[in-house]
C-alpha positions in Angstrom: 40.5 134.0 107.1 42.4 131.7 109.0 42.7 128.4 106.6 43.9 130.5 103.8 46.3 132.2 105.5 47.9 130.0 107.5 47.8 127.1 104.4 49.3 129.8 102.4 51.9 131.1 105.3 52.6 127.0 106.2 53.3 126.7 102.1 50.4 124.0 102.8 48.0 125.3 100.0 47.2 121.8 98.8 46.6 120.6 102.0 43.5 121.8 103.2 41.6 119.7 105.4 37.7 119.0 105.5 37.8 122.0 108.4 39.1 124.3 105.9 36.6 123.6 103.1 33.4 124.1 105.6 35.2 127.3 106.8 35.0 128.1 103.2 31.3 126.7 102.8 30.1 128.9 105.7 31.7 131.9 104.4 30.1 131.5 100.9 26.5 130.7 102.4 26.8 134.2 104.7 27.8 136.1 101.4 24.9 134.4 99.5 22.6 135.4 102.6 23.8 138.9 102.5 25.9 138.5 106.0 29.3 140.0 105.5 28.9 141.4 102.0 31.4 143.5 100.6 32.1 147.1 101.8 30.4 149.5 100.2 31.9 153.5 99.0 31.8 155.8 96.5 34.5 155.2 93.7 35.2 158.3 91.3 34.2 156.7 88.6 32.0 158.3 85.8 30.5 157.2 82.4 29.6 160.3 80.4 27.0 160.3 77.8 29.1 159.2 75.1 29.8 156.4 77.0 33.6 157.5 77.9 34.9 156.2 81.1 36.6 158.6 83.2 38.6 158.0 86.7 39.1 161.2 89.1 38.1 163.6 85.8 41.0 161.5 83.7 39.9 159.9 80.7 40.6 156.2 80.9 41.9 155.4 77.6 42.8 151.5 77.8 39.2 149.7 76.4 40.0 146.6 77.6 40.0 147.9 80.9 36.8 149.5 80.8 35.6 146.4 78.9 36.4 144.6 82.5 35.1 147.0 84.8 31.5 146.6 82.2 31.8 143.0 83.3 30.8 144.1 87.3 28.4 147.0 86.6 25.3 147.0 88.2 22.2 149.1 88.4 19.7 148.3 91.6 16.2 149.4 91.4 16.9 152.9 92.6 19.0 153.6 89.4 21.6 153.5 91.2 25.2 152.2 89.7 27.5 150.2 91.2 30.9 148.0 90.5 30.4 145.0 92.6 33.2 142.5 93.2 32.8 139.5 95.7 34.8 141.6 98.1 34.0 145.4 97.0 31.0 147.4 95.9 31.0 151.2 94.8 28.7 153.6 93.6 29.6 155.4 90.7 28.7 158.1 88.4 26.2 157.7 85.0 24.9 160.3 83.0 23.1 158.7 80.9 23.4 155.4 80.3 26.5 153.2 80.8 26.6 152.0 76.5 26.4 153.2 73.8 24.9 151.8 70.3 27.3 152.7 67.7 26.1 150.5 64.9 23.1 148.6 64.0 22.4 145.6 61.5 19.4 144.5 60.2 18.6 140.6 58.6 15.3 140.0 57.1 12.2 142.1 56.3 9.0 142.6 57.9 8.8 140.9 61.3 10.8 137.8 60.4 13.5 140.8 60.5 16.1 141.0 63.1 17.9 143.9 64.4 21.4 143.5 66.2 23.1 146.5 67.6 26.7 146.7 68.2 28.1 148.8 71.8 30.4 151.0 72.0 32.1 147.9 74.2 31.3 145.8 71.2 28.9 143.6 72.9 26.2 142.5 70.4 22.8 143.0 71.0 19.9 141.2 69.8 16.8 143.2 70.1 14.0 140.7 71.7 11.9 140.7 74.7 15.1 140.9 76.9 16.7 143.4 74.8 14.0 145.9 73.6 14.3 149.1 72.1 12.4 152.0 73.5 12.3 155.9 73.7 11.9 158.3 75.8 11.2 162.3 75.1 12.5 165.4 76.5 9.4 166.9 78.5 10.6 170.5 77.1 12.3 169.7 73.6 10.4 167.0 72.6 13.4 165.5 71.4 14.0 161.6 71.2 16.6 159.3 73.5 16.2 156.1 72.0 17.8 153.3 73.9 18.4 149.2 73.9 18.5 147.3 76.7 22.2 145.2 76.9 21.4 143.6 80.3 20.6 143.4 84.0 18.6 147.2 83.9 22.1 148.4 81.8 21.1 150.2 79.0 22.6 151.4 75.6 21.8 155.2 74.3 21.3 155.0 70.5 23.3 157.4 69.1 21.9 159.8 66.9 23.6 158.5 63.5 22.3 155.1 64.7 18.9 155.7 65.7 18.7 157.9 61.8 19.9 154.4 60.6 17.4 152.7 62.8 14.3 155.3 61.3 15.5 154.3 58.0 14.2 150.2 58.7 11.2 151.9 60.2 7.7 150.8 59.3 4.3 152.2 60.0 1.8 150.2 61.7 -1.4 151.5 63.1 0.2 155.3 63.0 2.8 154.1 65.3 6.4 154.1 63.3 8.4 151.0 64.6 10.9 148.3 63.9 10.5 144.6 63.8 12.8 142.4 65.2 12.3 138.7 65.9 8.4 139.0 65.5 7.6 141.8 67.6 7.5 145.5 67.0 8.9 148.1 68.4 8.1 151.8 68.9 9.9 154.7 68.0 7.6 157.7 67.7 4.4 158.8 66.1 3.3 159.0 62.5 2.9 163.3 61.9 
């Protein structure tokens, strides 16, 4: 990148000329058009199902750290996850999914309720249409993996305390047993 270098090797910084800033145009159009994107690799990163963070088997303990790596997660339509920086990109591991819900809070009754989970990141969650709540089951167990949605195709596993909290605002409604949140209703399991 010539007109950052050499402003930056000249001790020009300020200086840049209207060369400079179309050099800088150009190269932010290519990106945009998918010309020169960052590399891509495999980082050895994993998120286990708890929603720990671990780098090369190594627990990383410092959660604002994780918090910022959170920031530049990305899922693509192959469920695939990736940290993507404007100059980097790199697959990484997820067991589950990347959150975790370790608290929920209801306001209201009925369906003027409104339910607001709390990740293990602490991002708050306001379940909506962007942010639903659903469940899937265990083809052999049967057994219940109720998640949120936080953003982008990221997802939140309810954890089991939660989702017992999360029965407990349940309602019935046409043999489906459900929560309400901001006027719409949302599934989790069958009325036996």
């Amino acid at each position: 990148m010539r007109y950052s270098t050499q402003a930056w090797n000249d001790g020009n910084l300020g200086k840049m000329n209207e060369n400079d800033l179309t050099s800088i145009d150009q190269i932010a159009t290519a990106r945009a058009a998918g010309v020169g994107a960052p590399g891509t690799s495999d980082f050895d990163i994993r998120i286990a199902r708890d929603g720990a963070w671990f780098y090369r088997g190594t627990p990383i303990n410092r959660k604002p750290l994780v918090k910022l790596f959170s920031t530049v997660l990305r899922c693509d339509g192959d469920g695939v996850f990736w940290l993507q920086t404007p100059v980097e990109r790199g697959r990484i591991i997820v067991e589950d999914a990347p959150f975790t819900a370790v608290e929920v809070n209801a306001v209201g009754a009925g369906k003027d309720q409104v339910v607001t989970f709390r990740t293990n990141l602490d991002v708050m969650v306001t379940v909506d249409g962007d942010h639903p709540i659903f469940v899937t089951f265990d083809s052999k167990t049967d057994e219940p993996s109720p998640y949120v949605t936080v953003r982008d195709n990221l997802n939140a596993l309810i954890l089991r305390a939660v989702f017992y909290e999360l029965v407990e605002l349940a309602e019935e409604c046409d043999g489906v047993l459900g929560v309400w949140s901001q006027g719409a209703f949302y599934r989790l399991g069958s009325v036996e």
